[in-house]
N, C-alpha and C positions, 0 to 999 in steps of 0.2 A: 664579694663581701663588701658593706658599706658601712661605716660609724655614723654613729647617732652623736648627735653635739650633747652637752651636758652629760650628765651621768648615766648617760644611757649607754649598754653595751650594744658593740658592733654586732650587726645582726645579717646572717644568709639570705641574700636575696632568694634564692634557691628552695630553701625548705624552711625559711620564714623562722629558724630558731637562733638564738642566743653563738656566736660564731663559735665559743667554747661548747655549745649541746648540739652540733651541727652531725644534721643525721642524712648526710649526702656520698657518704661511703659507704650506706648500706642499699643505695640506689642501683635496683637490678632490672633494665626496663626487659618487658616482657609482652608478646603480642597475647591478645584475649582476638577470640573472633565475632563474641559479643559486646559491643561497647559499654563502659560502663558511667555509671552519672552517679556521683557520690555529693548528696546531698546532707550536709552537716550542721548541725547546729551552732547558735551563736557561742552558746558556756565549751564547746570544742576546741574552737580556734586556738585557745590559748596553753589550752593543757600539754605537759610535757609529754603524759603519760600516751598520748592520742597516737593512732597509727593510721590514720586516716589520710593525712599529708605524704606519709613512704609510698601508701597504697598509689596514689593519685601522682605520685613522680614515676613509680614504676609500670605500671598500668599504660603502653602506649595509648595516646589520644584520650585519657579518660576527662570527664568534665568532672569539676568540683565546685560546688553552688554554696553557700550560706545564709541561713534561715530556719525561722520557724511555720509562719504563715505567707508564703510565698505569692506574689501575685497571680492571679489566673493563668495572665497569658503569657508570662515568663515561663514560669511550669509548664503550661500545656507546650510551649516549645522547645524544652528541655526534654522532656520526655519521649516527644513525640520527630526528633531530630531525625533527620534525613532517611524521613518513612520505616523507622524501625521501630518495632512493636517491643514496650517496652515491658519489665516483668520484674516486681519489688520483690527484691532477697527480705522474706519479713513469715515469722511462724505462722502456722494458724492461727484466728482468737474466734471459737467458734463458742466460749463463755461471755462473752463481748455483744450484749445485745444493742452497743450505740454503734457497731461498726456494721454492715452489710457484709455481705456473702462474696468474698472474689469470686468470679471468675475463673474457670478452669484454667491450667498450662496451657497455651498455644500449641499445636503441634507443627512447630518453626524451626528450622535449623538455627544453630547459633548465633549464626554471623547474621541473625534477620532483627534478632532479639538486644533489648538494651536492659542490662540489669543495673536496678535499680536501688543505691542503698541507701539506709539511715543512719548515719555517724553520730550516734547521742546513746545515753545511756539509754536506758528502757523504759523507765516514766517518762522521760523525752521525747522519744520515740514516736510513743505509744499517742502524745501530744501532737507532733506532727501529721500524725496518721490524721487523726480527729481534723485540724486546723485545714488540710488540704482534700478536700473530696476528692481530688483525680486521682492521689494514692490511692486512695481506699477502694476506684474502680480500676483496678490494677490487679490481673492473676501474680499469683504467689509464687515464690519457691521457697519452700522450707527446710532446711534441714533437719535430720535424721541420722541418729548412731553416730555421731561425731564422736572424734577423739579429743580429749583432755586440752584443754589450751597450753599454751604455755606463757600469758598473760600475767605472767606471777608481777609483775609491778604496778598491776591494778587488782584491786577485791572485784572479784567475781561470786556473784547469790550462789553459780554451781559450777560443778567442772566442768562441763559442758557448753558453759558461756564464752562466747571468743569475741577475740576483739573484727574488727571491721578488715582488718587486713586477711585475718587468718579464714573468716566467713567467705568472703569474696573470691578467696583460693578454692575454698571447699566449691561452692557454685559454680565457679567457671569449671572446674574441675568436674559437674554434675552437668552444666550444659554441653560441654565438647565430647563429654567421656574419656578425657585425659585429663586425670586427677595429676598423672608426674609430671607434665607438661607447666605447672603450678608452683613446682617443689622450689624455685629461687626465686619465688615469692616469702615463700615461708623461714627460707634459707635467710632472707635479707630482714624477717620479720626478727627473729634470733638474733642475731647481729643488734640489733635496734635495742629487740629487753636488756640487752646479756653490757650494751652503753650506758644504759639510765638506771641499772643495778651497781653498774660499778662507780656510777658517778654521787650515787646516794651511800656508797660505801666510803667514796672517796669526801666525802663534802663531812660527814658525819665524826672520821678521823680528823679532819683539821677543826671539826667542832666540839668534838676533844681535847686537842691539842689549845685549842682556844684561838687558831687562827682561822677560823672561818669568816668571810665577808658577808652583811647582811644581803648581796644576790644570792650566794650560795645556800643560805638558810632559807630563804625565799621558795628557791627552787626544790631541793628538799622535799619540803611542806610540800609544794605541787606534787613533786612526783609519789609521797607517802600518804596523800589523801590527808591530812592537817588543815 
């Protein structure tokens, strides 16, 4: 842990948050046989709400990049890392007449394959896609009959919509064909809401009480979408 001089709080070198919002107890590293590259957007970084940062601690070796329109050859070497054939966790968009037709699934075992995600909301996303061609010639995995998020401290369009964490369990889970093999991912993703639920309970009683500090309102706002 390190402090910041002036009125900055001490902050986790670890998991990059607030040393009081420090989400390194719910860190469960875990082997994937496909590597994973999580590429996130800049408005990410800083949200509480993000699970993109647990992913990428517990995920052994996973890479995590930030950006929107990435340079060529950074990407093409990101993707294309130590000859493994890389594959964007990203739906169809076959009503999308500005995007091209992926490419089929590889028929690759796991451990050959790099999955590739998008950490941004969905108009974000959908903007990274456009901004970097090489995504866009990238075969798909999409999900399918997904279970219910449990994302409850962020609005989600549907129930169906998961965060980056919970997506990236489902896939590795579709690439291996051991979906349990996942389950202390998801295990550790719970742990995560079930802190920044009680921390928004907890900040909102001393802003009752009237002793809440303006970081505490602050953060709040972040994690309530304000």
């Amino acid at each position: 842990m390190t402090g910041a001089a002036g009125l900055k709080r001490a902050v986790c070198e670890r998991c990059l948050r607030a040393q009081s919002a420090c989400i390194c107890r719910w860190i469960t590293p875990v082997q994937a046989q496909a590597h994973l590259l999580i590429l996130q957007h800049p408005l990410e970084v800083g949200n509480a709400k993000n699970s993109a940062r647990l992913l990428h601690l517990c995920v052994t070796g996973s890479v995590m990049a930030t950006g929107e329109a990435f340079d060529t050859g950074v990407l093409d070497g990101l993707l294309h890392a130590d000859g493994r054939t890389p594959v964007l966790l990203y739906p169809a968009t076959p009503d999308d007449a500005g995007l091209p037709a992926p490419p089929p699934m590889p028929a690759l075992p796991a451990e050959a394959l790099r999955l590739v995600l998008l950490d941004a909301t969905w108009r974000k996303s959908r903007k990274m896609l456009y901004l970097n061609p090489a995504l866009q010639r990238l075969p798909r995995l999409g999900l399918t009959d997904v279970a219910p998020s449990n994302y409850r401290i962020r609005k989600a369009h549907a129930p169906h919509q998961l965060s980056s964490l919970e997506a990236a369990a489902q896939a590795f889970g579709l690439l291996e064909n051991a979906s349990g093999h996942f389950d202390p991912l998801l295990d550790a993703f719970d742990g995560f809401v079930e802190q920044q639920a009680a921390y928004v309970r907890a900040c909102a009683a001393r802003s009752l009480a009237g002793n809440a500090s303006q970081s505490d309102e602050q953060d709040v706002n972040r994690l309530v979408g304000r």
